[in-house]
C-alpha positions as CSV (number, residue, x, y, z in Angstrom):
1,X,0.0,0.0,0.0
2,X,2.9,1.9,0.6
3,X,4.5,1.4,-2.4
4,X,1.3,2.3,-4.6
5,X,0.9,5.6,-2.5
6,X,4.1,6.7,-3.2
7,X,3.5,5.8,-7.0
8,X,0.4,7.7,-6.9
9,X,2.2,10.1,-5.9
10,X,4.9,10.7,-8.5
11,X,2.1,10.2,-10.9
12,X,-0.1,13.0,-9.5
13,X,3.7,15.0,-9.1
14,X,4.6,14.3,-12.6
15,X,1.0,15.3,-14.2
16,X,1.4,18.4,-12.4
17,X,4.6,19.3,-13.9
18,X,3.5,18.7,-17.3
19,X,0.5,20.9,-16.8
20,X,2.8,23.6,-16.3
21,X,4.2,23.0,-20.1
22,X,1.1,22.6,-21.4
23,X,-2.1,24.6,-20.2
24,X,-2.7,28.2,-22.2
25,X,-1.6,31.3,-20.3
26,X,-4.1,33.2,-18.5
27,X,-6.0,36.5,-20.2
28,X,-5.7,39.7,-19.1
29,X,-8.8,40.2,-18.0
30,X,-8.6,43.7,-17.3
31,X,-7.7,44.5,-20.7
32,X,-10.6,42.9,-22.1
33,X,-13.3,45.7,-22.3
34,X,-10.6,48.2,-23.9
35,X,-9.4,46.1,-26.6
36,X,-12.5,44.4,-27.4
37,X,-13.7,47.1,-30.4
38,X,-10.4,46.8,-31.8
39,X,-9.7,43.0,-31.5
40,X,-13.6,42.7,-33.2
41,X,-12.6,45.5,-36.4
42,X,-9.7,43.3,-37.0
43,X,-11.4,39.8,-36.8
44,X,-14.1,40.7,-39.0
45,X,-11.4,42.4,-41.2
46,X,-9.2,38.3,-41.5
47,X,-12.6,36.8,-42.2
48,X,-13.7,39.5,-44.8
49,X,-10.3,38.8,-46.5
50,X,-10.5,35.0,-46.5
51,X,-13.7,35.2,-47.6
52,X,-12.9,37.1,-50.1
53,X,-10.2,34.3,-51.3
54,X,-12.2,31.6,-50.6
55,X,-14.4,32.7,-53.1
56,X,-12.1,33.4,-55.6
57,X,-10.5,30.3,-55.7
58,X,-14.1,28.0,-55.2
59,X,-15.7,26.2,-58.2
60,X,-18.2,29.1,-60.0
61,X,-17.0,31.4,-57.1
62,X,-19.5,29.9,-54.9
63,X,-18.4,28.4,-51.2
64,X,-21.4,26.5,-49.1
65,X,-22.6,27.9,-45.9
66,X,-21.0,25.2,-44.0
67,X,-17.6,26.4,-45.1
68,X,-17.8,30.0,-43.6
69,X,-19.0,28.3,-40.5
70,X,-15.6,26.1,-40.6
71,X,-14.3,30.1,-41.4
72,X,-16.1,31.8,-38.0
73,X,-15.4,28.9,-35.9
74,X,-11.7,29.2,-36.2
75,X,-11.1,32.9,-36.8
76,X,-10.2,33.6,-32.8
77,X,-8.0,30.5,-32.3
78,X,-4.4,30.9,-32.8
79,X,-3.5,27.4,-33.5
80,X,-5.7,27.3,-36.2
81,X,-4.5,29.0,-40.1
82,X,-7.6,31.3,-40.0
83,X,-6.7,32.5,-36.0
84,X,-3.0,32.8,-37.3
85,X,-3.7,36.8,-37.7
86,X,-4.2,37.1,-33.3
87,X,-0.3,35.4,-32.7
88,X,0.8,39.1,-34.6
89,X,-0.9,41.0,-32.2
90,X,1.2,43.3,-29.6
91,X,-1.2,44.7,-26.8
92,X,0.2,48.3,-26.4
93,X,-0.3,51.6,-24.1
94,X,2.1,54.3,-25.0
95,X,1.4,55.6,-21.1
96,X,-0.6,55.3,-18.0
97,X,-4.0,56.3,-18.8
98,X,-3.8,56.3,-22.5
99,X,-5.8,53.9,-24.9
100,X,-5.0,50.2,-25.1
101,X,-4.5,49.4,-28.7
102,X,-3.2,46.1,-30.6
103,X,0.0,46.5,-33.2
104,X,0.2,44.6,-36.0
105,X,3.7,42.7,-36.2
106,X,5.5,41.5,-39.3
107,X,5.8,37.8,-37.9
108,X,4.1,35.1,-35.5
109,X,4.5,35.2,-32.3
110,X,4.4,33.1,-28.9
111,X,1.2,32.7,-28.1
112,X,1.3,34.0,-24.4
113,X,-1.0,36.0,-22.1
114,X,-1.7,38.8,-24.5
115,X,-2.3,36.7,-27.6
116,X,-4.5,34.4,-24.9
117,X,-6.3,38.3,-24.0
118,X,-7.1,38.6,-27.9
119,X,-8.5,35.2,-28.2
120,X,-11.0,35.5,-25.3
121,X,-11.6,39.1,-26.4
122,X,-12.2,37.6,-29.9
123,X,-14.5,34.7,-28.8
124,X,-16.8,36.5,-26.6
125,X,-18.4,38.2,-30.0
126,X,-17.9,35.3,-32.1
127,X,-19.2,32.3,-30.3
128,X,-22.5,34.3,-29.7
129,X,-22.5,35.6,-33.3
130,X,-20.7,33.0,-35.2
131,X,-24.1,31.3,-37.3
132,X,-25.2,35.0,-38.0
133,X,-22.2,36.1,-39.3
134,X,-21.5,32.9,-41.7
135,X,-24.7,33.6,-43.1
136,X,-23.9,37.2,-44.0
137,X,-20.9,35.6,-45.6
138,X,-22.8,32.9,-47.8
139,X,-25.5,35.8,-48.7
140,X,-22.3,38.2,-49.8
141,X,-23.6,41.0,-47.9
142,X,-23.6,43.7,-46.5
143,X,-21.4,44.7,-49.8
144,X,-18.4,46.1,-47.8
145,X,-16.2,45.6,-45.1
146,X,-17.0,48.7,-43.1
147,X,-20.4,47.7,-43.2
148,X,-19.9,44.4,-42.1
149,X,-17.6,45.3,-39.7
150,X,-20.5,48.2,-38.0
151,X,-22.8,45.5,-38.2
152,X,-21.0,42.6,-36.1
153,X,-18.8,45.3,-33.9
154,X,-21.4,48.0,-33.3
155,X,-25.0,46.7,-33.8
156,X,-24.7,42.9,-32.7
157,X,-22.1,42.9,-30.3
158,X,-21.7,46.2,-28.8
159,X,-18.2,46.1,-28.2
160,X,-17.7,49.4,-30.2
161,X,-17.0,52.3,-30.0
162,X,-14.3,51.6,-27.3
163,X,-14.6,51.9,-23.6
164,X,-13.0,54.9,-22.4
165,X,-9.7,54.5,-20.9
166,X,-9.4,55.5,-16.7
167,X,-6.7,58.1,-16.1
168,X,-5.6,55.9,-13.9
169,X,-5.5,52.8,-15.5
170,X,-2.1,51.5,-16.8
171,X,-1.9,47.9,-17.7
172,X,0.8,45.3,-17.0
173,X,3.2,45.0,-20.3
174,X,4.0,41.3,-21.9
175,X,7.1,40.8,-24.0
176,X,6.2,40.1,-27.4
177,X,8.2,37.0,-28.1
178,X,8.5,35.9,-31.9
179,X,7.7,32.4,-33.0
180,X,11.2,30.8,-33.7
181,X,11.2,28.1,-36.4
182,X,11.5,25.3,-34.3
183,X,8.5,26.7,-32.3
184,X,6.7,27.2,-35.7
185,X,7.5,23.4,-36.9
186,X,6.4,21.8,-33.9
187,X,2.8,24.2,-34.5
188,X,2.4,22.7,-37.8
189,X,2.8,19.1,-36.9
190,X,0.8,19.6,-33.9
191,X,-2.0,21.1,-36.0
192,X,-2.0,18.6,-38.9
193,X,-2.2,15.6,-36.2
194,X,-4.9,17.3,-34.8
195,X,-6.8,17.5,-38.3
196,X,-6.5,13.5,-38.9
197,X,-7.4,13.4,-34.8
198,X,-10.9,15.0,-36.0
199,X,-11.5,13.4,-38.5
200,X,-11.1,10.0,-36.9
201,X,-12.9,10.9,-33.9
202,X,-10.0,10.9,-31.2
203,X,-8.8,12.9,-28.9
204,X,-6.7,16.3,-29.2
205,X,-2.9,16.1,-29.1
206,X,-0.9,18.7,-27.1
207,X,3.0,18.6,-27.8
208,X,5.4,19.9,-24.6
209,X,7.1,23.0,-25.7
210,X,9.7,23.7,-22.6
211,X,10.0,27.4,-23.5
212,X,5.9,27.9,-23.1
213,X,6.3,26.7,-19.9
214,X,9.2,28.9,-18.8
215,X,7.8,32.3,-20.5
216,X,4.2,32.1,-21.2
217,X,3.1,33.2,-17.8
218,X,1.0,30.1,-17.1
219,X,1.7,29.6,-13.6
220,X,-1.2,29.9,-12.2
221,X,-1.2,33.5,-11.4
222,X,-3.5,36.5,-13.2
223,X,-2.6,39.7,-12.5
224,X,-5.4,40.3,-9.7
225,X,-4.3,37.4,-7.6
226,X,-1.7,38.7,-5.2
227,X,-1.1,42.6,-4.1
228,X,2.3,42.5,-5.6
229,X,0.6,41.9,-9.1
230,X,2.3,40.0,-12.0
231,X,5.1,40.2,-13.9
232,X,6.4,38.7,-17.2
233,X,8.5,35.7,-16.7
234,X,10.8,37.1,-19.6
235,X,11.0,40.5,-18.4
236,X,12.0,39.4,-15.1
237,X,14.7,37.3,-17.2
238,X,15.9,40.3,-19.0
239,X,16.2,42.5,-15.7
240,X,18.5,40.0,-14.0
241,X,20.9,39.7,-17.5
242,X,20.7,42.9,-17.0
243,X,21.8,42.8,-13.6
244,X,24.3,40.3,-14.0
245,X,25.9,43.0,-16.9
246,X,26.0,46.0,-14.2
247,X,27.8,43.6,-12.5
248,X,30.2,42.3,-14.6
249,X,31.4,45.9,-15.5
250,X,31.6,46.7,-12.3
């Protein structure tokens, strides 16, 4: 009995530590309410444009309802090709108080807390809107993407015009961390196994990337948890390199 306790033990131990490498970093929950116009505008914006392709390239220019469902499902995952646009997102406020507005980078990035921000942000009008909005699609209307994006943003969802910004409010900063090419290979295969894993009716599969678990903040912690708040596990890196430099040239 002993014996099986203590291997219960290591396995409980052992799940844990894997957790750490694979669960998805916490939002920013704060941010939320700010960046939700803006993280809308630009969703509807990658799903006008694929749209827009998936038409061109289509038999007779014609794509089946059922397809720009596939289309609005995915648009807010990041580990998905049509959710690929919120991994090149940099959450950014130029100063306490000011607005909170995503940047558009020129690569992928690690998918972290603020990409995880986007995604929720993203979700919260999609999975509530999703059907409508792949309908619009299959009908081809409204004819342009301002339109579109007033109807989803603005009339549905009522995420826009953008909450006003406290005076007071400055957010907590992320490192944006680009996807390195081993990063980006192991996305790929993960993603592809997961297609065939549909398809065939089995379970999801998760590879262990060492660095997420090191720098993508998922330890458990969101910003609101403890009076000392949170801070990026990278930034904190870069502050004690730094640290070690003021020493060495000391």
């Amino acid at each position: 009995a002993a014996v099986l306790q203590c291997s219960m033990k290591a396995v409980h131990g052992q799940a844990g530590e894997m957790e750490q490498f694979t669960r998805k970093p916490r939002a920013f929950n704060k941010d939320l309410k700010y960046i939700s116009c803006g993280v809308c505008k630009r969703a509807v914006e990658e799903v006008w444009s694929i749209a827009e392709h998936m038409r061109e390239v289509a038999p007779y220019h014609k794509v089946g309802e059922d397809e720009f469902n596939e289309l609005t499902l995915n648009i807010c995952d990041p580990d998905t090709d049509e959710g690929e646009w919120v991994s090149m997102q940099d959450i950014i406020q130029s100063k306490k108080g000011a607005s909170v507005k995503l940047k558009q980078e020129e690569y992928m990035g690690e998918c972290r807390r603020e990409c995880r921000t986007i995604e929720k942000a993203c979700a919260a009008v999609f999975d509530e809107y999703r059907e409508d909005l792949a309908e619009l699609l299959w009908k081809n209307e409204p004819k342009t993407l301002e339109k579109m994006a007033s109807r989803v943003c603005t009339k549905w969802a009522s995420v826009c015009p953008a909450k006003d910004v406290p005076k007071t409010y400055e957010r907590v900063d992320e490192w944006w961390m680009p996807m390195d090419e081993e990063s980006f290979k192991m996305r790929e295969m993960e993603k592809t196994m997961n297609q065939l894993s549909q398809k065939n009716g089995k379970q999801p599969v998760k590879f262990v990337d060492p660095m997420g678990g090191m720098f993508g903040g998922s330890d458990g912690w969101d910003e609101e948890d403890e009076e000392g708040g949170w801070q990026d596990p990278m930034a904190r890196m870069m502050e004690s390199m730094g640290d070690l430099g003021d020493m060495e040239g000391a």
